[in-house]
C-alpha positions as CSV (number, residue, x, y, z in Angstrom):
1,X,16.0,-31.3,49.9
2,X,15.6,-33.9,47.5
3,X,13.4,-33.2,44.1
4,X,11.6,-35.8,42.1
5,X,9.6,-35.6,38.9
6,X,7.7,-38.6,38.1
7,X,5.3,-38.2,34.7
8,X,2.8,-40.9,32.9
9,X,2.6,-40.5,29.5
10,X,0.4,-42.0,26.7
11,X,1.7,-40.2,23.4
12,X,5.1,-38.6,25.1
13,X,3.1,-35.1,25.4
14,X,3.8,-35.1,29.2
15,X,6.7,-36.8,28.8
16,X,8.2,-33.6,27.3
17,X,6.9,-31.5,29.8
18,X,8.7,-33.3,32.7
19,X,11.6,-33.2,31.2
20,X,11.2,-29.6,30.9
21,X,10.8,-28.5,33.7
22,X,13.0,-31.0,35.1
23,X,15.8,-28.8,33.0
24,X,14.1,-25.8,33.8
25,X,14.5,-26.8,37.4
26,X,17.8,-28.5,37.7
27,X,16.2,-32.0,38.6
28,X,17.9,-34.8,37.2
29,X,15.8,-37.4,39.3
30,X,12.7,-37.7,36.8
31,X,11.0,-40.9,36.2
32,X,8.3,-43.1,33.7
33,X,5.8,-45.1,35.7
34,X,6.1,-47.2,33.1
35,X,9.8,-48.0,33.9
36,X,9.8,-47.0,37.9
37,X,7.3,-47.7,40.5
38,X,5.6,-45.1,42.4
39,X,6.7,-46.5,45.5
40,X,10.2,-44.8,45.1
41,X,7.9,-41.3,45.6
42,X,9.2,-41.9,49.3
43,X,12.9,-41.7,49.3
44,X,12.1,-37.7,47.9
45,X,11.0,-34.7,50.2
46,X,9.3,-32.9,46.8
47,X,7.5,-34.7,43.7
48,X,6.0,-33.5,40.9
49,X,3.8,-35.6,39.2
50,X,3.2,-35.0,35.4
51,X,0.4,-36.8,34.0
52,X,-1.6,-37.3,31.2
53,X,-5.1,-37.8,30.9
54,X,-7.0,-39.5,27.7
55,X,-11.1,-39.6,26.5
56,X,-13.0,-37.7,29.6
57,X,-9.9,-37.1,31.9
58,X,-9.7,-40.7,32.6
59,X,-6.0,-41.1,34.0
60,X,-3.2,-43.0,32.1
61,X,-3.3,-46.4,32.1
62,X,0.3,-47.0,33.6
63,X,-0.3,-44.7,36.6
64,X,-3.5,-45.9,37.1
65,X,-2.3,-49.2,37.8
66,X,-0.3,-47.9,40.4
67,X,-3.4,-46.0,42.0
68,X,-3.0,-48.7,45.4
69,X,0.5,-47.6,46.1
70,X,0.2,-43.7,45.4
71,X,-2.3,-44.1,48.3
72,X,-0.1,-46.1,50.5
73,X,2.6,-42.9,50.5
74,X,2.2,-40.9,53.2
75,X,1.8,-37.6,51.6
76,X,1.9,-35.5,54.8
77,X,5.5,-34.9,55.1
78,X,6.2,-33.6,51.2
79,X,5.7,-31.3,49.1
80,X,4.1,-31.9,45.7
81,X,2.5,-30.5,42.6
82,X,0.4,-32.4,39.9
83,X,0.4,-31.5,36.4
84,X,-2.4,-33.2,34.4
């Protein structure tokens, strides 16, 4: 089973938190959505997203612009957890 962790981050809060529990969890597959598209979500059987949210819990900016794809990913087949 292959593990992903992919994290937005505005001021490198959830940055640090992905990279966390990508220790914690032995997952050396974690990406910025800054530097990696969303699209690569498929070739995984898990993700865990880590976002960050700024003013009222509007979603960060570099996700956000990736909102069309997330959608596209068919979400069925894996097993995920989001951490906002």
């Amino acid at each position: 089973m292959s593990i992903a962790i992919f994290y937005a981050s505005n001021k490198g809060y959830a940055a640090n938190v992905a990279k966390t529990i990508g220790e914690k969890l032995s997952v050396t597959d974690v990406f910025n959505v800054k530097e990696t598209s969303v699209k690569k979500i498929s070739e995984f059987d898990s993700v865990i997203l880590v976002v960050s949210t700024h003013r009222v819990g509007e979603i960060q900016n570099d996700l956000a612009a990736q909102v069309e794809d997330l959608k596209a990913i068919d979400w069925s087949k894996k097993q995920s957890e989001l951490s906002a």
